[in-house]
PDB file of N, CA, C, O and CB in Angstrom:
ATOM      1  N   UNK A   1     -66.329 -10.977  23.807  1.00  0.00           N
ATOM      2  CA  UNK A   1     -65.119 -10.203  23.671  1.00  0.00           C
ATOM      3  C   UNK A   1     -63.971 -11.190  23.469  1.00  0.00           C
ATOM      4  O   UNK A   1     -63.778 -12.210  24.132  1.00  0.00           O
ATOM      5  CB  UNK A   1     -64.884  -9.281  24.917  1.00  0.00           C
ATOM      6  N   UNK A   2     -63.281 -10.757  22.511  1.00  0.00           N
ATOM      7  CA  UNK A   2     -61.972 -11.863  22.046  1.00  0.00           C
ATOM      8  C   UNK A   2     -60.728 -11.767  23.444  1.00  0.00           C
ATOM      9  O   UNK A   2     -60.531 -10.796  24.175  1.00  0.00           O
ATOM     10  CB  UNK A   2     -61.026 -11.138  20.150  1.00  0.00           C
ATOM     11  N   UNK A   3     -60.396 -12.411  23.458  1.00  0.00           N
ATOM     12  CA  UNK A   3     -59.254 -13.357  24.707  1.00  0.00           C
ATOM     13  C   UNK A   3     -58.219 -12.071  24.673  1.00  0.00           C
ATOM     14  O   UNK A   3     -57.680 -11.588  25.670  1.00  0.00           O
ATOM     15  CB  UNK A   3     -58.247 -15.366  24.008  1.00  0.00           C
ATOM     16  N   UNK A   4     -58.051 -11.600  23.255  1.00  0.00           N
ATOM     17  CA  UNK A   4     -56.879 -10.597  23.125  1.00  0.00           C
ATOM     18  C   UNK A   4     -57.189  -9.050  24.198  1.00  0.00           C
ATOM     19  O   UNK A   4     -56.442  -8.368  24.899  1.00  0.00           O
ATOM     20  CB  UNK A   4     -56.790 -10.154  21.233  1.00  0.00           C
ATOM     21  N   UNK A   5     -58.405  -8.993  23.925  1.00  0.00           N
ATOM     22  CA  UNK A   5     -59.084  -7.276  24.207  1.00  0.00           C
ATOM     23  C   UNK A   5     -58.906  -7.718  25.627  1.00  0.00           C
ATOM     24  O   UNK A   5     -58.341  -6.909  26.363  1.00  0.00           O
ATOM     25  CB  UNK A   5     -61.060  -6.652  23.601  1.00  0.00           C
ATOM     26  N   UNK A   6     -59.386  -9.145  26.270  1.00  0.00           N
ATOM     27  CA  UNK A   6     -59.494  -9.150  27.844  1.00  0.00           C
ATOM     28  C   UNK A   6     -57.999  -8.585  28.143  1.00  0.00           C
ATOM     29  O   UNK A   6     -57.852  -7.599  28.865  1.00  0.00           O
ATOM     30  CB  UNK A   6     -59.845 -10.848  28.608  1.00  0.00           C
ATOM     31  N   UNK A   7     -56.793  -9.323  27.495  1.00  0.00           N
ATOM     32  CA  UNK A   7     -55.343  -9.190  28.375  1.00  0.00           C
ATOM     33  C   UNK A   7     -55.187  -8.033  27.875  1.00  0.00           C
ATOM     34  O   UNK A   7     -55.257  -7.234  28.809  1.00  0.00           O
ATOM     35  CB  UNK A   7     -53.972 -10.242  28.180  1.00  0.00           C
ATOM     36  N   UNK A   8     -54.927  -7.235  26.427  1.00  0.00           N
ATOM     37  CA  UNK A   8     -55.155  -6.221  26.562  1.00  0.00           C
ATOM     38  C   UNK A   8     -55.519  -4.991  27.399  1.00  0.00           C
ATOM     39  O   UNK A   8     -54.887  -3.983  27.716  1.00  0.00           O
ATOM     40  CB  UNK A   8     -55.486  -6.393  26.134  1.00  0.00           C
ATOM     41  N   UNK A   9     -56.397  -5.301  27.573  1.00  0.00           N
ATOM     42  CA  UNK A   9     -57.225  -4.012  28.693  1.00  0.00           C
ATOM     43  C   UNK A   9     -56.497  -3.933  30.263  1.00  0.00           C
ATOM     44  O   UNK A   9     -55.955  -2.997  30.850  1.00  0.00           O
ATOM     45  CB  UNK A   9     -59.218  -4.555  29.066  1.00  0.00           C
ATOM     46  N   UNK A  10     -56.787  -5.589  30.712  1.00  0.00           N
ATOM     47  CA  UNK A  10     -55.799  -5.700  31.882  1.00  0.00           C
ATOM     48  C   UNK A  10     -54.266  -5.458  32.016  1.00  0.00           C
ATOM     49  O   UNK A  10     -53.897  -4.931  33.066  1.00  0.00           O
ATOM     50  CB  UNK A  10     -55.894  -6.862  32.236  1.00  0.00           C
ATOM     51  N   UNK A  11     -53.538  -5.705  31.293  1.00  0.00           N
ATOM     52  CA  UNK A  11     -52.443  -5.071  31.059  1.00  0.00           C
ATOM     53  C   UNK A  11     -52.022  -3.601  30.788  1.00  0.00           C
ATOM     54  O   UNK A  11     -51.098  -2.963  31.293  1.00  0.00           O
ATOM     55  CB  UNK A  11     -52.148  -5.622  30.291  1.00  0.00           C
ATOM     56  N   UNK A  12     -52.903  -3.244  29.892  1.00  0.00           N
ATOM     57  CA  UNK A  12     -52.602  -1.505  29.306  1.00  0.00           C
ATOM     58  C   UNK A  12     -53.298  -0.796  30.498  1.00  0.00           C
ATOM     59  O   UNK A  12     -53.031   0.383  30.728  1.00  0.00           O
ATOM     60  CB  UNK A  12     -53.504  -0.930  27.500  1.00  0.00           C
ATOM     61  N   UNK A  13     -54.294  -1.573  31.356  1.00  0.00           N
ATOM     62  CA  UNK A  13     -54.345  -0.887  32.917  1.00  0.00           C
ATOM     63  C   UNK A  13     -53.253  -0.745  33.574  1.00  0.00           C
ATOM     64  O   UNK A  13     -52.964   0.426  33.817  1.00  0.00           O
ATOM     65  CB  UNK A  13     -55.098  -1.586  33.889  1.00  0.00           C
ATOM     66  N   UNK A  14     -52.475  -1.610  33.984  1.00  0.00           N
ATOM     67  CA  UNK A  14     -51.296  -1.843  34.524  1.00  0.00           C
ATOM     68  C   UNK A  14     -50.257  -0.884  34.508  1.00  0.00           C
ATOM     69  O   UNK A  14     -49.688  -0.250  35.398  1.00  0.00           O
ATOM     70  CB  UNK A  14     -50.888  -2.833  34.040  1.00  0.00           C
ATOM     71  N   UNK A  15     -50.108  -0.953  32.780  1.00  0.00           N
ATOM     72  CA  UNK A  15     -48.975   0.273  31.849  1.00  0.00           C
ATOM     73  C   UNK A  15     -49.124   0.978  32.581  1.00  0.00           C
ATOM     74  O   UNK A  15     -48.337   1.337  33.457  1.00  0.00           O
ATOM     75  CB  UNK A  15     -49.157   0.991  30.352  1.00  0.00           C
ATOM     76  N   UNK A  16     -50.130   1.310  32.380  1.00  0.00           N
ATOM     77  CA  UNK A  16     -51.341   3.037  32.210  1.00  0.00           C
ATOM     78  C   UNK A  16     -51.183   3.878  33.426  1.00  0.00           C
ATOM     79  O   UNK A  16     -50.914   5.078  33.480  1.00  0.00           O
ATOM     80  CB  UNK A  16     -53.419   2.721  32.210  1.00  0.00           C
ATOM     81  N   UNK A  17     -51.452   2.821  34.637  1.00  0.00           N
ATOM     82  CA  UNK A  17     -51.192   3.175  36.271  1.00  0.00           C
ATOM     83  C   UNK A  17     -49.537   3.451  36.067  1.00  0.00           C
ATOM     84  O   UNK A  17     -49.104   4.555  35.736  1.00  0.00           O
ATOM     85  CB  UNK A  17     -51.634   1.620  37.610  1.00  0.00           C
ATOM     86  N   UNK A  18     -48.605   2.170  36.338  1.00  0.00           N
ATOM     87  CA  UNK A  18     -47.376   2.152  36.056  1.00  0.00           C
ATOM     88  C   UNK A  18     -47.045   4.006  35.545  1.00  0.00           C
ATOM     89  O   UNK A  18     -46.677   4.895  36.313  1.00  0.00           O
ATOM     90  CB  UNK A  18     -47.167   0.827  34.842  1.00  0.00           C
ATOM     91  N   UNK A  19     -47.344   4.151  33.929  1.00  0.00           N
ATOM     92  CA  UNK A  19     -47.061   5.638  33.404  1.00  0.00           C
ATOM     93  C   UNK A  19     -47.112   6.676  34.260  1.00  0.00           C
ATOM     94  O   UNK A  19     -46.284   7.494  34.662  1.00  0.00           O
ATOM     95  CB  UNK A  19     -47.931   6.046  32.427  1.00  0.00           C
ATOM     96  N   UNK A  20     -48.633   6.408  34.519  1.00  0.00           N
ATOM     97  CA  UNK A  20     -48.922   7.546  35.538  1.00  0.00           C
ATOM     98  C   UNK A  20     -48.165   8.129  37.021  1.00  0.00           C
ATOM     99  O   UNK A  20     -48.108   9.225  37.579  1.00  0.00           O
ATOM    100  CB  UNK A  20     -50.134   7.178  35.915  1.00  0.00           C
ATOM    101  N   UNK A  21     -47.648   6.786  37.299  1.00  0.00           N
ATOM    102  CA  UNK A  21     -46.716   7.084  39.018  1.00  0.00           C
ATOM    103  C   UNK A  21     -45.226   7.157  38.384  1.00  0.00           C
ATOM    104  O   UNK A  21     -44.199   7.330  39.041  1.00  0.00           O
ATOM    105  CB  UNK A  21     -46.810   5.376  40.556  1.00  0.00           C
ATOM    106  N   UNK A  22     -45.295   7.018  37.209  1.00  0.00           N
ATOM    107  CA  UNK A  22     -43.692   7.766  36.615  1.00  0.00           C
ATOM    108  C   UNK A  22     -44.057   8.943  36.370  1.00  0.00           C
ATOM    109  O   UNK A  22     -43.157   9.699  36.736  1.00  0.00           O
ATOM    110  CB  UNK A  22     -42.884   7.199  35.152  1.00  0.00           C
ATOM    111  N   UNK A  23     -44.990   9.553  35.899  1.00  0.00           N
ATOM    112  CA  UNK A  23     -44.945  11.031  35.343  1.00  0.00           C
ATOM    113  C   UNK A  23     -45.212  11.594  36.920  1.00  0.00           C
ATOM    114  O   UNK A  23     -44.546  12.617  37.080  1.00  0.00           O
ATOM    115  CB  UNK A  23     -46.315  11.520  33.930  1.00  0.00           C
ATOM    116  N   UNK A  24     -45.766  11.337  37.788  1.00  0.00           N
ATOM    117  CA  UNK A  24     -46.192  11.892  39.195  1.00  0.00           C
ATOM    118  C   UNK A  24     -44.936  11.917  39.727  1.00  0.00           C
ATOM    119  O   UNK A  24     -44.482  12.979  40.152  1.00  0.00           O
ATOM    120  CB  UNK A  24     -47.264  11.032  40.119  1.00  0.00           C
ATOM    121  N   UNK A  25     -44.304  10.901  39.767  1.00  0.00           N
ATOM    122  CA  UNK A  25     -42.564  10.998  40.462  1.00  0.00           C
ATOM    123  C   UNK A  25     -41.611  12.061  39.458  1.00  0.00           C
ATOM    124  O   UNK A  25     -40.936  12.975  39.932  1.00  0.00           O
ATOM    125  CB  UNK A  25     -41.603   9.075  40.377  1.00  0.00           C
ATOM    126  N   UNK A  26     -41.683  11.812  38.287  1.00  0.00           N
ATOM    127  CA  UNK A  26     -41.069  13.240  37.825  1.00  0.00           C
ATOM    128  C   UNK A  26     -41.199  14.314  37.812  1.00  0.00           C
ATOM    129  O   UNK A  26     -40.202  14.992  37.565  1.00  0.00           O
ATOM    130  CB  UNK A  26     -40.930  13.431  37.077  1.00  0.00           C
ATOM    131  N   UNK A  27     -42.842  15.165  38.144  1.00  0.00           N
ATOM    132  CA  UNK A  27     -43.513  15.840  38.243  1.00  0.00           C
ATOM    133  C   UNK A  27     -42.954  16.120  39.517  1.00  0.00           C
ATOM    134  O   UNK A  27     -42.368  17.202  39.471  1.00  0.00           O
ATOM    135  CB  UNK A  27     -44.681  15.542  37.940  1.00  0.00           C
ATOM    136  N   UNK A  28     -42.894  15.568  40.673  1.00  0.00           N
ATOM    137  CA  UNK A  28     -43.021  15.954  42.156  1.00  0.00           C
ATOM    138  C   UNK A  28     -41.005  16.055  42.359  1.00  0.00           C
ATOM    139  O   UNK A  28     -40.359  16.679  43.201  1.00  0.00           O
ATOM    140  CB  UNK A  28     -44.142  14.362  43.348  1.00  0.00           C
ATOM    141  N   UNK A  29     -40.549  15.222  41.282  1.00  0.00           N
ATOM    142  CA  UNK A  29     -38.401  15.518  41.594  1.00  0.00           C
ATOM    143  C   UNK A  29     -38.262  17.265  40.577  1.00  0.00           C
ATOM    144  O   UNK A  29     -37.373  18.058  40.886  1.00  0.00           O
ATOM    145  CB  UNK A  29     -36.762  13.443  40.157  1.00  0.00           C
ATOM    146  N   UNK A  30     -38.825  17.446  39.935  1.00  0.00           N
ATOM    147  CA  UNK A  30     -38.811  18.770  39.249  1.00  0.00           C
ATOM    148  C   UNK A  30     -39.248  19.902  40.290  1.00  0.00           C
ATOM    149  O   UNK A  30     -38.645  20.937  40.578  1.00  0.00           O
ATOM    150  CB  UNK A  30     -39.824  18.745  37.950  1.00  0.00           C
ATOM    151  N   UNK A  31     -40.641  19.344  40.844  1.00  0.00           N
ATOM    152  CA  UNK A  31     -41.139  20.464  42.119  1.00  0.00           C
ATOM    153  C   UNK A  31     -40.186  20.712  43.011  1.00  0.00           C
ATOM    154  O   UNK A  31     -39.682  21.833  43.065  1.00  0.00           O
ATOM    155  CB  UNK A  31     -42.334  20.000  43.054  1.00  0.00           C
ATOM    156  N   UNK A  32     -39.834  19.797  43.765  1.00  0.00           N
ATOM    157  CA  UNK A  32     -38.589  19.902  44.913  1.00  0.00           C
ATOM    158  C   UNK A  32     -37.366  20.437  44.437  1.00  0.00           C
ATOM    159  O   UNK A  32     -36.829  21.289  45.144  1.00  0.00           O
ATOM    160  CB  UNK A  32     -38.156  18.508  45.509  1.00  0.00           C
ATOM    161  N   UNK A  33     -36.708  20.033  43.152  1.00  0.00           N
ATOM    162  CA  UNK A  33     -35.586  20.984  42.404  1.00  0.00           C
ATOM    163  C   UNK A  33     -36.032  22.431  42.357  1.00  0.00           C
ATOM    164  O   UNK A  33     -35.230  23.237  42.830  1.00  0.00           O
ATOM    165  CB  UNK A  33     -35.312  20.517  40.812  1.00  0.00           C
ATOM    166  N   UNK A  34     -37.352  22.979  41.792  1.00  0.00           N
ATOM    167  CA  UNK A  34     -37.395  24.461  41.628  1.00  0.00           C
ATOM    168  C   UNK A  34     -37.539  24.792  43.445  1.00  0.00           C
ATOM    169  O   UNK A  34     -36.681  25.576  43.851  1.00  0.00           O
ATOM    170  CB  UNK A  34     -38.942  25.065  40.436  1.00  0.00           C
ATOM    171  N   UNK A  35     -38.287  24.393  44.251  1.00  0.00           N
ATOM    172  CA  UNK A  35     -38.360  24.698  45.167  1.00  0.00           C
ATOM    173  C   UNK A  35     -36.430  24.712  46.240  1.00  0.00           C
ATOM    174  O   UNK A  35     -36.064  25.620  46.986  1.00  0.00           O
ATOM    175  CB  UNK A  35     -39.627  23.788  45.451  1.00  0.00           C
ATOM    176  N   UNK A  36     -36.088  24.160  46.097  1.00  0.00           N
ATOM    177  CA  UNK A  36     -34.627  24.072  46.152  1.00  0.00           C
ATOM    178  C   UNK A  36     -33.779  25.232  45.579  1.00  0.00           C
ATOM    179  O   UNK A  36     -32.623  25.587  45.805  1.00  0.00           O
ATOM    180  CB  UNK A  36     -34.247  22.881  45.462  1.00  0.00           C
ATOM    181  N   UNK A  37     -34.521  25.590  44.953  1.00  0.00           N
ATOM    182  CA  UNK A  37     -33.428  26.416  43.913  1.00  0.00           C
ATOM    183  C   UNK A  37     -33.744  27.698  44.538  1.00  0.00           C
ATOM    184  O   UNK A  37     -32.975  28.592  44.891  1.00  0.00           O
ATOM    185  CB  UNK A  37     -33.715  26.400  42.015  1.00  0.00           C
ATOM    186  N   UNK A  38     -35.350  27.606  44.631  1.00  0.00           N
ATOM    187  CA  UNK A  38     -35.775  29.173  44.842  1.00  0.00           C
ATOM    188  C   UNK A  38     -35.218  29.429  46.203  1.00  0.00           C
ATOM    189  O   UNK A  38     -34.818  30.573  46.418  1.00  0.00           O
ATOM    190  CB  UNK A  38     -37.528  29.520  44.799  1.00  0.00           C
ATOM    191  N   UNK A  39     -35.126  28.510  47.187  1.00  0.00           N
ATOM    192  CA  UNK A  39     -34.398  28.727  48.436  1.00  0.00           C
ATOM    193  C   UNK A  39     -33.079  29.106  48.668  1.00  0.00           C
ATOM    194  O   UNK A  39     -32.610  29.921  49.463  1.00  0.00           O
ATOM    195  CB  UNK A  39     -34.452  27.785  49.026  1.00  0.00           C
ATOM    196  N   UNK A  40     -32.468  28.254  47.698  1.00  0.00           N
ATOM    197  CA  UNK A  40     -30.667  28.540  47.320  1.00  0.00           C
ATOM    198  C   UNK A  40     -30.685  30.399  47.538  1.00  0.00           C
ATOM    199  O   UNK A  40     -30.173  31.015  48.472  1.00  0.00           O
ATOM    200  CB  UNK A  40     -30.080  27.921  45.034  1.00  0.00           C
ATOM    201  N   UNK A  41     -31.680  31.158  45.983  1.00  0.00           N
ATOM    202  CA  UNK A  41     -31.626  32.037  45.707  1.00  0.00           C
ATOM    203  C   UNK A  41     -32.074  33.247  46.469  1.00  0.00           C
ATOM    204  O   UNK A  41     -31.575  34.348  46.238  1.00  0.00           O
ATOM    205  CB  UNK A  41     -31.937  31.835  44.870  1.00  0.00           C
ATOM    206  N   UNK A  42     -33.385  32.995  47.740  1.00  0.00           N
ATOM    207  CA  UNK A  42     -33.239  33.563  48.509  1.00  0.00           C
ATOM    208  C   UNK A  42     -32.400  33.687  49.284  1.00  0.00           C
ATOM    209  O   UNK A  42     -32.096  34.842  49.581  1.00  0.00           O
ATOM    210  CB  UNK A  42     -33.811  33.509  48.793  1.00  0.00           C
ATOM    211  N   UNK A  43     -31.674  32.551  49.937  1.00  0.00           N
ATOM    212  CA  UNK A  43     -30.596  33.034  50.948  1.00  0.00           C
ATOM    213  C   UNK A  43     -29.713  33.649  50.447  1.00  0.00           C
ATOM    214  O   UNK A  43     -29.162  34.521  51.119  1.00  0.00           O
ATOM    215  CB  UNK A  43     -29.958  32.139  51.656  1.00  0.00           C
ATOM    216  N   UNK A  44     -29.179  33.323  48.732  1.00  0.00           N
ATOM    217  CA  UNK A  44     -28.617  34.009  48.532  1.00  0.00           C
ATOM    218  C   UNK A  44     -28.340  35.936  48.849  1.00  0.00           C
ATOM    219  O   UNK A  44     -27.359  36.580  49.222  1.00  0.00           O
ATOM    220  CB  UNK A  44     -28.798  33.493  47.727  1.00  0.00           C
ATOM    221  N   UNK A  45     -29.863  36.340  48.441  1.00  0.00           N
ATOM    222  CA  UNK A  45     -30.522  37.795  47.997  1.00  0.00           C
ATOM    223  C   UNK A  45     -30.184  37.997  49.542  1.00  0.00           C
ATOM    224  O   UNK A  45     -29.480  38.991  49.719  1.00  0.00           O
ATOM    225  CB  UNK A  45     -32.441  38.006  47.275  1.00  0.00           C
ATOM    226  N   UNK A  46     -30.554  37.209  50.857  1.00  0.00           N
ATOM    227  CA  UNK A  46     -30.556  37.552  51.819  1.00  0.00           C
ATOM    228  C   UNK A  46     -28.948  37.861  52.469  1.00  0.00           C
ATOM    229  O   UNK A  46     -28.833  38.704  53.358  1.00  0.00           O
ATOM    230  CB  UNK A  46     -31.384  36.677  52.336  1.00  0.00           C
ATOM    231  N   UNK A  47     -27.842  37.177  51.998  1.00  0.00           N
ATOM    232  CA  UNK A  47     -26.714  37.451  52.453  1.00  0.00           C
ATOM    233  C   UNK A  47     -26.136  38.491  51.492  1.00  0.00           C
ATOM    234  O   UNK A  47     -25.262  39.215  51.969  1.00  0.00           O
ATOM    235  CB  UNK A  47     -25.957  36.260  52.641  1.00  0.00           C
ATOM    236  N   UNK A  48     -26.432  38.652  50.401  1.00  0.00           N
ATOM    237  CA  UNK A  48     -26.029  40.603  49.833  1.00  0.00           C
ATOM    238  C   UNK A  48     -26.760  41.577  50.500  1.00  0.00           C
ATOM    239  O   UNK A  48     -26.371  42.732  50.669  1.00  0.00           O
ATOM    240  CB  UNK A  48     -26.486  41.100  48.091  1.00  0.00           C
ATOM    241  N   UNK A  49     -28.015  41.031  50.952  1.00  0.00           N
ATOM    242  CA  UNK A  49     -28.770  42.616  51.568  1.00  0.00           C
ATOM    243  C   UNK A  49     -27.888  42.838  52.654  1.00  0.00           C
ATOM    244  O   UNK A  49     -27.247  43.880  52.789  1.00  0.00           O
ATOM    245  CB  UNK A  49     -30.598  42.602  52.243  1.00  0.00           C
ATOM    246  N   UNK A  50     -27.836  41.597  53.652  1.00  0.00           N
ATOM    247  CA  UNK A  50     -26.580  41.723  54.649  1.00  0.00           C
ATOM    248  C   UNK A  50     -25.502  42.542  54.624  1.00  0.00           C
ATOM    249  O   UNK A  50     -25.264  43.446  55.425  1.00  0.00           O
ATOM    250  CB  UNK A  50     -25.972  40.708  54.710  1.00  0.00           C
ATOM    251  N   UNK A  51     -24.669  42.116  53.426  1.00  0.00           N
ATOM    252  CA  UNK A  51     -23.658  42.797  53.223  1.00  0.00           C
ATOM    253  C   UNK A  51     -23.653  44.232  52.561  1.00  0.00           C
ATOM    254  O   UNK A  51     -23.130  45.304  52.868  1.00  0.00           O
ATOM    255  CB  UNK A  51     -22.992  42.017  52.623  1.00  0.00           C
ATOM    256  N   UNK A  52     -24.231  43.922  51.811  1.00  0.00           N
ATOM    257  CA  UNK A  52     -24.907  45.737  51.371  1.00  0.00           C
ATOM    258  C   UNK A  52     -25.097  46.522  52.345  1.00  0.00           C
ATOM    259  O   UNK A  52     -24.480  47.584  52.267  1.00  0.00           O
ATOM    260  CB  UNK A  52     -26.419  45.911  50.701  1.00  0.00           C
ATOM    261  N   UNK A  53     -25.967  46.316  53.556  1.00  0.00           N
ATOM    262  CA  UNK A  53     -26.223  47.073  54.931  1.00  0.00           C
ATOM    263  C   UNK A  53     -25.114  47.473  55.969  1.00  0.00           C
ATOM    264  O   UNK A  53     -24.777  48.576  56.399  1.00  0.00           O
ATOM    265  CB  UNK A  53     -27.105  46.243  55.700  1.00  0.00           C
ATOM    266  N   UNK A  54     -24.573  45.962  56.275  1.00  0.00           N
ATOM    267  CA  UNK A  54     -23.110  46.453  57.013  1.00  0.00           C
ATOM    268  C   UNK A  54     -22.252  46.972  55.953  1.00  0.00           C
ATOM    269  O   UNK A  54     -21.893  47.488  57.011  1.00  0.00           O
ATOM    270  CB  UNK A  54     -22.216  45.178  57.808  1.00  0.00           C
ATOM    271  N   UNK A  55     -21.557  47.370  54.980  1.00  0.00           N
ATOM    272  CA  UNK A  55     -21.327  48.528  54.124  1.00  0.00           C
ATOM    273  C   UNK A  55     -21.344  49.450  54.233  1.00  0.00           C
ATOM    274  O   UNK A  55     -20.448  50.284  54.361  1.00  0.00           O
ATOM    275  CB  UNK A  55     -21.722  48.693  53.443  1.00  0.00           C
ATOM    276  N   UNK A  56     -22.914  49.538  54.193  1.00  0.00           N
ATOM    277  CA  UNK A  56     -23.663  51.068  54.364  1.00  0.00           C
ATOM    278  C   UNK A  56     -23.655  51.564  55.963  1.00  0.00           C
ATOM    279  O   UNK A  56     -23.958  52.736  56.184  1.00  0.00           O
ATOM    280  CB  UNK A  56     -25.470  50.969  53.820  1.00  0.00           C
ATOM    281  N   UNK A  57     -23.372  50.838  56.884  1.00  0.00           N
ATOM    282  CA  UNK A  57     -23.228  51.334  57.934  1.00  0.00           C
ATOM    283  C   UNK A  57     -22.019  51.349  58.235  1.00  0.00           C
ATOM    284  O   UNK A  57     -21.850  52.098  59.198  1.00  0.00           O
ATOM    285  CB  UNK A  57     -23.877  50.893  58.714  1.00  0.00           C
ATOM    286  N   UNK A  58     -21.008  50.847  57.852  1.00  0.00           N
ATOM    287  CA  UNK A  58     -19.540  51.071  58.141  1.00  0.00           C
ATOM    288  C   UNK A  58     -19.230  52.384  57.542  1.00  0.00           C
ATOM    289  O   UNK A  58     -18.495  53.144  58.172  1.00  0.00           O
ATOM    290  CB  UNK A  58     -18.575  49.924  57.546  1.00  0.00           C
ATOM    291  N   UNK A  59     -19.844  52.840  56.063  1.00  0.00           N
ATOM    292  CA  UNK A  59     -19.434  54.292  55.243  1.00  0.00           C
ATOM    293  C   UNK A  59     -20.394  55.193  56.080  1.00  0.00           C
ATOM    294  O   UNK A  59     -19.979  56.351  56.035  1.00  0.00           O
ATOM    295  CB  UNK A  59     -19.821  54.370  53.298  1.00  0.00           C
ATOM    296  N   UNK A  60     -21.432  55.088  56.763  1.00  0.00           N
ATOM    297  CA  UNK A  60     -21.901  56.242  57.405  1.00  0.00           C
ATOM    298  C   UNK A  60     -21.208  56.267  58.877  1.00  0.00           C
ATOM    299  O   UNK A  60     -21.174  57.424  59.299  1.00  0.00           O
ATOM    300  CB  UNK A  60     -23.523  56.222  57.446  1.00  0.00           C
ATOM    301  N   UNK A  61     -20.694  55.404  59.702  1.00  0.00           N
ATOM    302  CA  UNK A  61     -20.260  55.709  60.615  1.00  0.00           C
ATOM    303  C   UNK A  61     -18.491  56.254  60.525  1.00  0.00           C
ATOM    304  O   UNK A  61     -17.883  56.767  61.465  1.00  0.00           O
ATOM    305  CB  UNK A  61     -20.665  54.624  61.360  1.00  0.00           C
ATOM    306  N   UNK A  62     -17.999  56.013  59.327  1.00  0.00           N
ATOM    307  CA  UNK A  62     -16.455  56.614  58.814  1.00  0.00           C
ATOM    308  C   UNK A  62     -17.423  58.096  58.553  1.00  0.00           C
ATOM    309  O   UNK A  62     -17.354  58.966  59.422  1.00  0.00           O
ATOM    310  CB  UNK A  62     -15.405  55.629  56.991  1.00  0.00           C
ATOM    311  N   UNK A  63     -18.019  58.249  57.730  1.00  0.00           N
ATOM    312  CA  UNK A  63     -18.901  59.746  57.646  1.00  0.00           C
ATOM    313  C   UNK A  63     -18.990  60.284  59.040  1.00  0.00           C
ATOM    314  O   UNK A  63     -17.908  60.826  59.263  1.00  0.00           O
ATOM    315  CB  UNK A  63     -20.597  59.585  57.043  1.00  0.00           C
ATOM    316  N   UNK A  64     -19.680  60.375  59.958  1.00  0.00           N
ATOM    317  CA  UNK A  64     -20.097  60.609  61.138  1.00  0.00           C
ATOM    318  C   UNK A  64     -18.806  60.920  62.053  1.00  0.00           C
ATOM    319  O   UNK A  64     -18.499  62.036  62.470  1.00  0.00           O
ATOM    320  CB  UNK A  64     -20.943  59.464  61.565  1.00  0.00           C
ATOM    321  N   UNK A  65     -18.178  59.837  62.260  1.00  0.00           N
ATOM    322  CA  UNK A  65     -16.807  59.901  62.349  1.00  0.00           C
ATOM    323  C   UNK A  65     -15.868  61.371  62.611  1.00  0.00           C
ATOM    324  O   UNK A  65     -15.504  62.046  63.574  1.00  0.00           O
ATOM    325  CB  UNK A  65     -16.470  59.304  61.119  1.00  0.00           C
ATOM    326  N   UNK A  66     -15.689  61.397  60.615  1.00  0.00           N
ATOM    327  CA  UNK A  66     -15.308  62.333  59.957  1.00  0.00           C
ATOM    328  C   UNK A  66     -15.799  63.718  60.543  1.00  0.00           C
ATOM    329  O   UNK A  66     -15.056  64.504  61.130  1.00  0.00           O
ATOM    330  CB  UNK A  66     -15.676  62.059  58.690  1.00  0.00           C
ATOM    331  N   UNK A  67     -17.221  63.925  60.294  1.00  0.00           N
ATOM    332  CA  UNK A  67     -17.903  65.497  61.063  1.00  0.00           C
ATOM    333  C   UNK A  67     -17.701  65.291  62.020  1.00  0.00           C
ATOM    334  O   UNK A  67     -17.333  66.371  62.482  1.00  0.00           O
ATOM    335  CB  UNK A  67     -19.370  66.031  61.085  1.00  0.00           C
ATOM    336  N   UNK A  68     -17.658  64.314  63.052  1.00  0.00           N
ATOM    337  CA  UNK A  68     -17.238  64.758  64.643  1.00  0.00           C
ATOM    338  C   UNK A  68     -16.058  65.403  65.103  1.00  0.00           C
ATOM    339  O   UNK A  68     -15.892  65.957  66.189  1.00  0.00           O
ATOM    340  CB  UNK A  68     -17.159  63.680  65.445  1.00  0.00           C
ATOM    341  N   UNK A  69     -15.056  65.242  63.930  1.00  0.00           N
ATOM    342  CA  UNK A  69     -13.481  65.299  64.334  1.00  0.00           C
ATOM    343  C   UNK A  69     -13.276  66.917  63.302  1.00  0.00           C
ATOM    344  O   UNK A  69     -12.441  67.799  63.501  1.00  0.00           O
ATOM    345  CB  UNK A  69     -12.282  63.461  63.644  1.00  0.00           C
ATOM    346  N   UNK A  70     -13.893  66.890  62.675  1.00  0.00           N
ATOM    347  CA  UNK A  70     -13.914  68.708  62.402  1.00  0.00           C
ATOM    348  C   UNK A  70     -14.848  69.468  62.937  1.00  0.00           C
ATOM    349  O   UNK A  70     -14.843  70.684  62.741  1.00  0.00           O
ATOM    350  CB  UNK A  70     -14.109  69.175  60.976  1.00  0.00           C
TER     351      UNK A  70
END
């Protein structure tokens, strides 16, 4: 085998690994961003249901209210 193919091979191993724990680290900063996000967006959903509810219980107890006093 020519001198070239030996450093070759040993090197483009190197790359090759190297590539690979860059695409794994970008792979795994993209995961944690969507996972981040999807959390953002639940708490979000979770503080309108909140407020949607106390709403809805402030207009039924002005309702209730209302029929008690007629």
């Amino acid at each position: 085998m020519p001198v070239w193919m030996k450093a070759a091979g040993k090197w483009g191993g190197i790359f090759v690994v190297i590539a690979l724990l860059i695409s794994l680290l970008k792979t795994i900063i993209s995961f944690i961003a969507f996972l981040t996000g999807a959390i953002k967006l639940l708490i979000i959903l979770a503080f309108v249901t909140m407020l949607i509810a106390i709403g809805y219980m402030v207009l039924k107890g002005f309702a209730e209210a209302r029929r008690k006093k007629e």
